[in-house]
ZAMARGU-4260 file (C-alpha; in steps of 0.2 Angstrom, whole numbers, plus 5000, padded with zeros to 4 digits):
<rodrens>
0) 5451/5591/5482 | 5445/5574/5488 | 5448/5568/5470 | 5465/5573/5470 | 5466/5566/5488
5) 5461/5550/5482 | 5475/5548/5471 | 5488/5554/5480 | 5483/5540/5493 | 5481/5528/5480
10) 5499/5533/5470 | 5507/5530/5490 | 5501/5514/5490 | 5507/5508/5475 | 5522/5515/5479
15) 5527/5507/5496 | 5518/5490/5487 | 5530/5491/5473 | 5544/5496/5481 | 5544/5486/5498
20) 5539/5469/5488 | 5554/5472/5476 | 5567/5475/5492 | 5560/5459/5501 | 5560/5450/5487
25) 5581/5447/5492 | 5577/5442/5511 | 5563/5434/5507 | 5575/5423/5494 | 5587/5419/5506
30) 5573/5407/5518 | 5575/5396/5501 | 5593/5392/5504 | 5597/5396/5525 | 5586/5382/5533
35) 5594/5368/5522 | 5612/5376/5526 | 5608/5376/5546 | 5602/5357/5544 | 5617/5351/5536
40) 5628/5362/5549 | 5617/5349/5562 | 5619/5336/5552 | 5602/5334/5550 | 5597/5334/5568
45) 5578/5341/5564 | 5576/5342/5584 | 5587/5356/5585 | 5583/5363/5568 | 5569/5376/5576
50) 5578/5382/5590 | 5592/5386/5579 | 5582/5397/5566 | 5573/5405/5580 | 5589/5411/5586
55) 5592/5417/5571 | 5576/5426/5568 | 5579/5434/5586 | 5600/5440/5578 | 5592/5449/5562
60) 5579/5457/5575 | 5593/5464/5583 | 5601/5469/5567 | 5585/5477/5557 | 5585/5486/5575
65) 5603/5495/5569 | 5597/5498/5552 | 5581/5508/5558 | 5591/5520/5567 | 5602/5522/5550
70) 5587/5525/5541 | 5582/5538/5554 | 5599/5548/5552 | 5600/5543/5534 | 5585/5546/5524
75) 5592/5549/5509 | 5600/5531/5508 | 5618/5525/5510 | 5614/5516/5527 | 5629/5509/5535
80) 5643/5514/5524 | 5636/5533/5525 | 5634/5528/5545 | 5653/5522/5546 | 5657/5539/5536
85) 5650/5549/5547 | 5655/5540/5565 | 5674/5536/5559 | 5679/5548/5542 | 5674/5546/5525
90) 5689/5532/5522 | 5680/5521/5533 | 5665/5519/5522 | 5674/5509/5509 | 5676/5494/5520
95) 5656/5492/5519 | 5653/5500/5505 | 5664/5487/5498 | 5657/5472/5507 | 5638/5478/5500
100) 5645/5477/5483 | 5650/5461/5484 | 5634/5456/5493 | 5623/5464/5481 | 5632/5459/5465
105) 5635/5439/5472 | 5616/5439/5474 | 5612/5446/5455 | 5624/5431/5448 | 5620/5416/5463
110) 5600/5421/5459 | 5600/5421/5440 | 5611/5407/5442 | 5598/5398/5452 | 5584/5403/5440
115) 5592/5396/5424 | 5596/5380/5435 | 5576/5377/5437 | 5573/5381/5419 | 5587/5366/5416
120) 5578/5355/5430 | 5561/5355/5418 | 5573/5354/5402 | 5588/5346/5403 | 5592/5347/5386
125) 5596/5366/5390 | 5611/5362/5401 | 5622/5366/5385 | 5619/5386/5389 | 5617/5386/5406
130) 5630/5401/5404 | 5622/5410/5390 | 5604/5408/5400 | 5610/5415/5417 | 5618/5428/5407
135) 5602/5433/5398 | 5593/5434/5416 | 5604/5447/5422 | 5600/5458/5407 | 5583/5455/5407
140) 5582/5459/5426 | 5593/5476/5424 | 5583/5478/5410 | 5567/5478/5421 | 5575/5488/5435
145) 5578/5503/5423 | 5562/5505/5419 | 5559/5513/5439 | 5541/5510/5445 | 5534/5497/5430
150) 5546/5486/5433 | 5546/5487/5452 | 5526/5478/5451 | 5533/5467/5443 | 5546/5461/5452
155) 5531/5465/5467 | 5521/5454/5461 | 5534/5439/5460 | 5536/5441/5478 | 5519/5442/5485
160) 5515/5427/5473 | 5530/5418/5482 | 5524/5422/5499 | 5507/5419/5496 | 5510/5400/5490
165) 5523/5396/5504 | 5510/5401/5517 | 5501/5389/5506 | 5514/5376/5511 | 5513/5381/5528
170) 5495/5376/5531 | 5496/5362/5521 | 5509/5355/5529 | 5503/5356/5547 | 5487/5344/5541
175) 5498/5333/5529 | 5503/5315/5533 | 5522/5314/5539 | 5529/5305/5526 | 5549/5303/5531
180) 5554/5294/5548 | 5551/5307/5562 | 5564/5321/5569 | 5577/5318/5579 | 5573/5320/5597
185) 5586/5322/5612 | 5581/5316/5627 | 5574/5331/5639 | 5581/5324/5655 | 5601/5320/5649
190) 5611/5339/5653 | 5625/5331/5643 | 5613/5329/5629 | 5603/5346/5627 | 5620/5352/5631
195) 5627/5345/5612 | 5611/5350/5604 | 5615/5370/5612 | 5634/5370/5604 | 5626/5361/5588
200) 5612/5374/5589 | 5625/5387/5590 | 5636/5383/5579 | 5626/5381/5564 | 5619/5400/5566
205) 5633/5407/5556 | 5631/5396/5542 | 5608/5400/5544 | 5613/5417/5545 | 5613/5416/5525
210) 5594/5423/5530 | 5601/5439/5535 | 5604/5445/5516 | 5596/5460/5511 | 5591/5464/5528
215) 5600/5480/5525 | 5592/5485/5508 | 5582/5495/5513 | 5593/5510/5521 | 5601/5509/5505
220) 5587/5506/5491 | 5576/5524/5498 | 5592/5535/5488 | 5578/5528/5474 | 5563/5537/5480
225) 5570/5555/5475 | 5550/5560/5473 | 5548/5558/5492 | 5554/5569/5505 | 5564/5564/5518
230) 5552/5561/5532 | 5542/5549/5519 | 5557/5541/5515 | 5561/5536/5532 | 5542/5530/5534
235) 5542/5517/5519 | 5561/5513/5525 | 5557/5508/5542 | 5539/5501/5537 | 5549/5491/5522
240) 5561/5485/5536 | 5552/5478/5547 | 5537/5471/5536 | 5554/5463/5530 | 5558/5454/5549
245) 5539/5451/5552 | 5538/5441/5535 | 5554/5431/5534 | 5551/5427/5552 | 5534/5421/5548
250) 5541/5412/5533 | 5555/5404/5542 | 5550/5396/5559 | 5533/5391/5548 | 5544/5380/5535
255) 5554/5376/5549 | 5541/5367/5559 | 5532/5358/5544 | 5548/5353/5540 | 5550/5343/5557
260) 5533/5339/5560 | 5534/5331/5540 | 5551/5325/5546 | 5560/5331/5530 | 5579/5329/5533
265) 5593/5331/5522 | 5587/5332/5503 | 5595/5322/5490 | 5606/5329/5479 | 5595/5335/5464
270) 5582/5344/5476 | 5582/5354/5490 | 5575/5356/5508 | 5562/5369/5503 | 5555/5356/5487
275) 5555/5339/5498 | 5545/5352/5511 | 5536/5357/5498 | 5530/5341/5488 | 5525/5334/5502
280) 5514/5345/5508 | 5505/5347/5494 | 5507/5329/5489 | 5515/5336/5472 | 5504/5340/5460
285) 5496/5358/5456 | 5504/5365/5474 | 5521/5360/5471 | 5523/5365/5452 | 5514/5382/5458
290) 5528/5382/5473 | 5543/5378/5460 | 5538/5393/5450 | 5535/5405/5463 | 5553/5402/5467
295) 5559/5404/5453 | 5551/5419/5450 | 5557/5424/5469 | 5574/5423/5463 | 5572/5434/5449
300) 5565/5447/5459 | 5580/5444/5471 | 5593/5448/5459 | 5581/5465/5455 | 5582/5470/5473
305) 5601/5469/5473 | 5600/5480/5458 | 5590/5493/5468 | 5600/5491/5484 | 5618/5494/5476
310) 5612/5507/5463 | 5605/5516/5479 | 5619/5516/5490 | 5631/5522/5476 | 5619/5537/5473
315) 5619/5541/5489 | 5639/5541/5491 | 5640/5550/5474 | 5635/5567/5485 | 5640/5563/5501
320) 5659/5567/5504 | 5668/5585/5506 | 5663/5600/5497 | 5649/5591/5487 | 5665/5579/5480
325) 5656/5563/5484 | 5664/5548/5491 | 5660/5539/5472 | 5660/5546/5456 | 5647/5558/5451
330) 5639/5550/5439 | 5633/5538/5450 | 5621/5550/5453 | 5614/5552/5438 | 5596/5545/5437
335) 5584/5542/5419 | 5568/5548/5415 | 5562/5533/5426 | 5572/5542/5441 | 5581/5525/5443
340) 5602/5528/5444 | 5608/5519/5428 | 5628/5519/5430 | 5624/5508/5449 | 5614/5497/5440
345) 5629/5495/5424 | 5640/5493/5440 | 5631/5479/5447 | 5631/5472/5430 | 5647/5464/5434
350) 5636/5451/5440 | 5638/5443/5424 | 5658/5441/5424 | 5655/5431/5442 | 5642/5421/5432
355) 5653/5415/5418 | 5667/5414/5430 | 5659/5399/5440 | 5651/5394/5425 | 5635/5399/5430
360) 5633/5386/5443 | 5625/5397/5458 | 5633/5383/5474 | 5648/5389/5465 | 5647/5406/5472
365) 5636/5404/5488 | 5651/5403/5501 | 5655/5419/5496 | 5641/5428/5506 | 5647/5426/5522
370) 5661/5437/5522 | 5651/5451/5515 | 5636/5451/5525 | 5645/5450/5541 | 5656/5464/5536
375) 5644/5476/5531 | 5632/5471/5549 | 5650/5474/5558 | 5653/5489/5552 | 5635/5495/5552
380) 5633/5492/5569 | 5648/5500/5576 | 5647/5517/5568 | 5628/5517/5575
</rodrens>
């Protein structure tokens, strides 16, 4: 008995490990991108570039605050369109369902986009099938999702190796020598002036709120978990969720402040605020190679998350209407040997359509997020 204890406790753990890395792997992908898009809201005013993402941190509290409950009603999956659903009629649940499809299938193209862009960054003779190599990412990713819990480590591990080397930045850059001219500072005693830098501050948040994809993924991603009972499933969701705030908080205000304290402002064109961040830090070399693959990697693993998420929320709709009908067809929940739901994952497969559509350039496609995160919180929110 102590045996079979032993590996229960131990087949758990691999369990939440593999499926909580893969569903941060999205959030945790998005600190990439948001703290460059705030700065360039502020113009590159670094002095009001912490209090900004802090704000920020504090919104998605709020919001992950939401999506707990929906997990608590909700074990099964389906989070806020299953919330709406039930609050409002089963109509209502398109509207988010709809906004989480777009989310989820923008962020399979814009990350496989982005991984096939930092392939072309080390060889640029491969700009000729940028298309045909983001398009062979989301195959590979899909492919890898399919295969349930192998594929779910992998995808894991990608994430904990990308978290591990930015904490990496973090502490380097807090000994590093600034190498930029030093952050803008308003002056404390002007009102006039910390008044600007609190509209600035506030207006870039909608633009930083890029960070908040995924934060609902996991409400929707448990509909995978069919080998767990409900009150386990709400235990790995809640845990997932708000392992998922604590580390993208950490992340985020850490990169932030090295980023001041470095005095990195706007990046050149053919980098990013995260690489500049980054390279010097580590003073380029071993770190910053190691930090560029990580990321790519990361992004990868994003675009797996997305799969899980949308797949998961369409099984969970596929039972959830009237007489056992289900809001979406029933093959959606259908799950293979690997217990994963293969038509959501063909469905979020049209990731590859958007890809060619903007010529698999992933900037093409990033604006798009905004509509479909802030509709799905929206709705979210209300029906809780």
């Amino acid at each position: 008995s102590t045996h079979m204890f032993v590996g229960l406790h131990m087949r758990g753990t691999s369990l939440f490990f593999a499926f909580a890395f893969t569903v941060l792997a999205d959030p945790v992908s998005s600190v990439a991108y948001a703290i460059e898009s705030a700065l360039r809201s502020l113009d590159g005013d670094l002095g009001s570039l912490l209090p900004t993402m802090a704000a920020i941190i504090a919104i998605i509290a709020v919001i992950s605050a939401t999506y707990h409950e929906l997990i608590g009603r909700f074990p099964s999956g389906g989070g806020g369109p299953e919330g709406v659903a039930s609050a409002f009629g089963e109509g209502w649940a398109f509207l988010p369902l709809g906004a989480l499809l777009v989310d989820f299938t923008l962020t399979v193209a814009v990350s496989c986009a982005a991984a096939a862009s930092a392939l072309i960054a080390y060889v640029p003779e491969l700009e000729s099938v940028r298309t045909p190599i983001g398009l062979a990412l989301v195959a590979v990713v899909a492919a890898g999702v399919l295969l349930g819990q192998f594929g779910r480590v992998a995808f894991a591990l990608a994430t904990l190796f990308f978290i591990a080397v930015a904490l990496g930045v973090i502490v380097a850059g807090a000994f590093a020598e600034p190498v930029a001219a030093g952050p803008h500072h308003h002056g404390p005693g002007n009102p006039l002036v910390a008044g600007a830098a609190l509209g600035s501050a506030l207006l870039a948040i909608p633009l930083g709120m890029a960070l908040a994809t995924g934060v609902e993924a996991p409400s929707n991603a448990i509909a995978q978990l069919p080998q767990l009972d409900n009150r386990a499933r709400r235990r790995l969701g809640r845990w997932t969720l708000w392992l998922m705030v604590g580390i993208v908080g950490t992340l985020t205000i850490g990169l932030t402040a090295v980023a001041v304290r470095l005095g990195n402002g706007l990046p050149p064109k053919d980098s990013t605020l995260l690489a500049e961040v980054a390279h010097d830090a580590f003073g380029g070399g071993v770190g910053f190679a190691a930090f560029q693959a990580a990321s790519a990697m990361l992004l990868l693993s994003a675009a797996a998350s997305s799969y899980l998420a949308g797949s998961g929320v369409l099984k969970a709709l596929a039972t959830l209407g009237r007489d056992g009908e289900g809001l979406v067809p029933s093959r959606f929940g259908r799950i293979n040997r690997f217990l994963v739901p293969e038509w959501g994952v063909a469905l979020v497969l049209a990731a590859a359509t958007i890809l060619v559509a903007a010529g698999g350039r992933e900037q093409e496609l990033v604006g798009f997020y905004a509509i479909s995160v802030f509709a799905s919180f929206l709705a979210a929110t209300i029906g809780c």
